[in-house]
C-alpha positions in Angstrom: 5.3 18.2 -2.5 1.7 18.9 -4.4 1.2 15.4 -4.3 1.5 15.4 -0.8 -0.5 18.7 -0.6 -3.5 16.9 -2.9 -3.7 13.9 -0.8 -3.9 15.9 2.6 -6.7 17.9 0.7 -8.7 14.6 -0.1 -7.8 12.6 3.2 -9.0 15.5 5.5 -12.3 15.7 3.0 -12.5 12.1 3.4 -11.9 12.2 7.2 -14.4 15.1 7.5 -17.4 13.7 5.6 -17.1 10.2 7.2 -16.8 12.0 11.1 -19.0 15.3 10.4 -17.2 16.7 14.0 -16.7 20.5 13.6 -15.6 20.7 17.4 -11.8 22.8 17.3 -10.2 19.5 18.8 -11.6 17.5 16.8 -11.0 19.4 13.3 -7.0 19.4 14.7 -6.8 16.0 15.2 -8.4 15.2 11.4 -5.9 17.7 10.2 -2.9 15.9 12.0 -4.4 12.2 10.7 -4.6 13.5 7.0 -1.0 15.2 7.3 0.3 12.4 8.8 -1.6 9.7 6.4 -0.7 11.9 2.9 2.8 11.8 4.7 3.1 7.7 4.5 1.1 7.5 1.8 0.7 10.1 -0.7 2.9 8.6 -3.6 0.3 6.0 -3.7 -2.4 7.5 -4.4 -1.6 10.3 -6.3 1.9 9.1 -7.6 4.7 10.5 -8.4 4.4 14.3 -9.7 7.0 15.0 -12.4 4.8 18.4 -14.1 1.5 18.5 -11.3 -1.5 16.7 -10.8 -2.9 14.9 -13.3 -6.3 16.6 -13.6 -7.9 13.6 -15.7 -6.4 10.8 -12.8 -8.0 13.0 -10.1 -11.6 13.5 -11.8 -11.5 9.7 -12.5 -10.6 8.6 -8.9 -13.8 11.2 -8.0 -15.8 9.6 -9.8 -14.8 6.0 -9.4 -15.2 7.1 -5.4 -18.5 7.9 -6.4 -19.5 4.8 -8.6 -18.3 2.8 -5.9 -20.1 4.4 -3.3 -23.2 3.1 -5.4 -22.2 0.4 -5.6 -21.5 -0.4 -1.9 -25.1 0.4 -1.1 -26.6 -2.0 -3.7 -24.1 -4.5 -2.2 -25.7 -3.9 1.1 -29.3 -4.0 -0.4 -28.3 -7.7 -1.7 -26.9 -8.7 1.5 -30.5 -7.5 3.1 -32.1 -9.5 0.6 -29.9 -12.8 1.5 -30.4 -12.6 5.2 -34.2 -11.8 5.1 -34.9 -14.2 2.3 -37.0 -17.1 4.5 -34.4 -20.0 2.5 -31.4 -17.7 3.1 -29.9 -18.3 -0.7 -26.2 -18.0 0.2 -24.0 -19.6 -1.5 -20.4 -19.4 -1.0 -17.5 -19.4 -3.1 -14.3 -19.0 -3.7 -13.5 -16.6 -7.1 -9.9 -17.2 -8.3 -9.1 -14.5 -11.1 -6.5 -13.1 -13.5 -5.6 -9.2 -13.7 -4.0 -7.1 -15.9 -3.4 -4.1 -13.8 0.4 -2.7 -13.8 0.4 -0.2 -11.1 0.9 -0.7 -7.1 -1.9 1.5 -6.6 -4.3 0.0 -8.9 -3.6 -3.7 -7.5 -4.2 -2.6 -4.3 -7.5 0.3 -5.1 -8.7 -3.1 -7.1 -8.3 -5.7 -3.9 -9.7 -2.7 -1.4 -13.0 -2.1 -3.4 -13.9 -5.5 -3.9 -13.5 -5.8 0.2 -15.2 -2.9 0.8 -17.5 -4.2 -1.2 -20.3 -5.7 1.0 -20.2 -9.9 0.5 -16.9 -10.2 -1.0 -13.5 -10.2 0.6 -9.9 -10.3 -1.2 -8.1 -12.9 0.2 -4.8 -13.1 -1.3 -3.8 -10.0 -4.1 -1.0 -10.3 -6.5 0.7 -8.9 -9.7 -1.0 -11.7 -11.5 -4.7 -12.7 -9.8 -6.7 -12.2 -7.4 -8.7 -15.1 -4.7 -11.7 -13.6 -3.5 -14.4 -14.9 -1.1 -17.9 -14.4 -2.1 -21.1 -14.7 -0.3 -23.5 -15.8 -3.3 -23.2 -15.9 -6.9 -24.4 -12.9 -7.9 -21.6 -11.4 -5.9 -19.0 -13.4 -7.6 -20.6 -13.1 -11.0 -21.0 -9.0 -10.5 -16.9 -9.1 -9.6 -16.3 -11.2 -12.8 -18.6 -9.0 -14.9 -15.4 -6.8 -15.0 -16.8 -3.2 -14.4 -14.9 -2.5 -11.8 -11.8 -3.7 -12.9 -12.1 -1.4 -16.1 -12.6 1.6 -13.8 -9.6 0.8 -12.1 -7.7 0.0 -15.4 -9.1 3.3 -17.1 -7.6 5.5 -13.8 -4.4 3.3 -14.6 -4.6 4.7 -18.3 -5.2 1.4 -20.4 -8.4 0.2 -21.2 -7.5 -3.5 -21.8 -9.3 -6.0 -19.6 -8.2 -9.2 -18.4 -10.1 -12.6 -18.7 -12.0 -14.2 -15.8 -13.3 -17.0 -14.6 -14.5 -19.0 -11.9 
C-alpha cells in the first residue's frame, strides 16, 4: 500500500511538472493517470515494501532523475552539434554490451535511460546484455564509459560493474 501511495506521489509530480496545467479538469485527470499508473506499476518502481520506503532507494532515484536530466540535455547539445556540423560527422553503430544488473527494475530503468537518452536507442534488453543503436561514437563510447550503469547498479545496491565492449 505505501508503495502504491509513493509512486502516485512521484507519478502525479512527474505528470504535473512535465504538463504545468492547474485547470480543475485537468489536475483530475493527472490525479486519475498517476492512480491508475502507481496502480499497474508501483512494485516496479518502488518494489516490494516489507518495513516502508527505503529512504536511501528514493533519494538515489531523485537524484539519478536529476543526473539524467543533465545528461539528456548534453545529449541534445551533441546531437545539435552533429546536424549543424557542415560534414555532418555521424557515424552509426551498433553497441552490443554485457550487464550485471539483477533487478527487473534496474534492466529496464537501464534500457529506458539510454533511449531517452538523445542518439541512442536500446534495441533488444536482456538479463544478460544489452544491443543499442548509436548515432556517433561519442554516444556509444559515453554509454560504455559505464556511468550510468553504476548509478543504476548503486540504486540496485551493488556497486560492481560489468565489462563492455564494442
Amino acid at each position: 500500500m505505501l508503495s502504491f501511495l509513493l509512486t502516485s506521489i512521484i507519478m502525479f509530480i512527474f505528470w504535473f511538472s512535465l504538463s504545468g496545467q492547474t485547470a480543475p479538469m485537468f489536475l483530475i485527470l493527472g490525479v486519475v493517470s498517476s492512480l491508475l499508473v502507481a496502480y499497474w506499476s508501483h512494485d516496479l518502481l518502488i518494489g516490494k515494501m516489507v518495513k516502508g520506503p527505503d529512504l536511501r532507494r528514493i533519494i538515489l532515484l531523485i537524484k539519478y532523475f536529476l543526473w539524467l536530466a543533465w545528461e539528456i540535455v548534453l545529449a541534445n547539445l551533441h546531437l545539435i552539434y552533429l546536424v549543424l556540423h557542415p560534414k555532418m560527422p555521424i557515424e552509426p553503430s551498433i553497441v552490443r554490451f554485457k550487464h550485471d544488473l539483477k533487478t527487473d527494475m534496474g534492466i529496464a530503468l537501464f534500457a529506458n535511460s539510454i533511449t531517452l537518452t538523445p542518439g541512442t536507442i536500446t534495441i533488444d534488453a536482456n538479463r544478460h546484455e544489452y544491443i543499442v543503436h548509436a548515432v556517433s561514437m561519442k554516444t556509444a563510447q559515453d554509454l560504455l564509459s559505464g556511468s550510468m550503469h553504476a548509478k543504476i547498479k548503486e540504486i540496485e545496491g551493488s556497486k560492481e560493474m560489468s565489462k563492455a565492449n564494442v
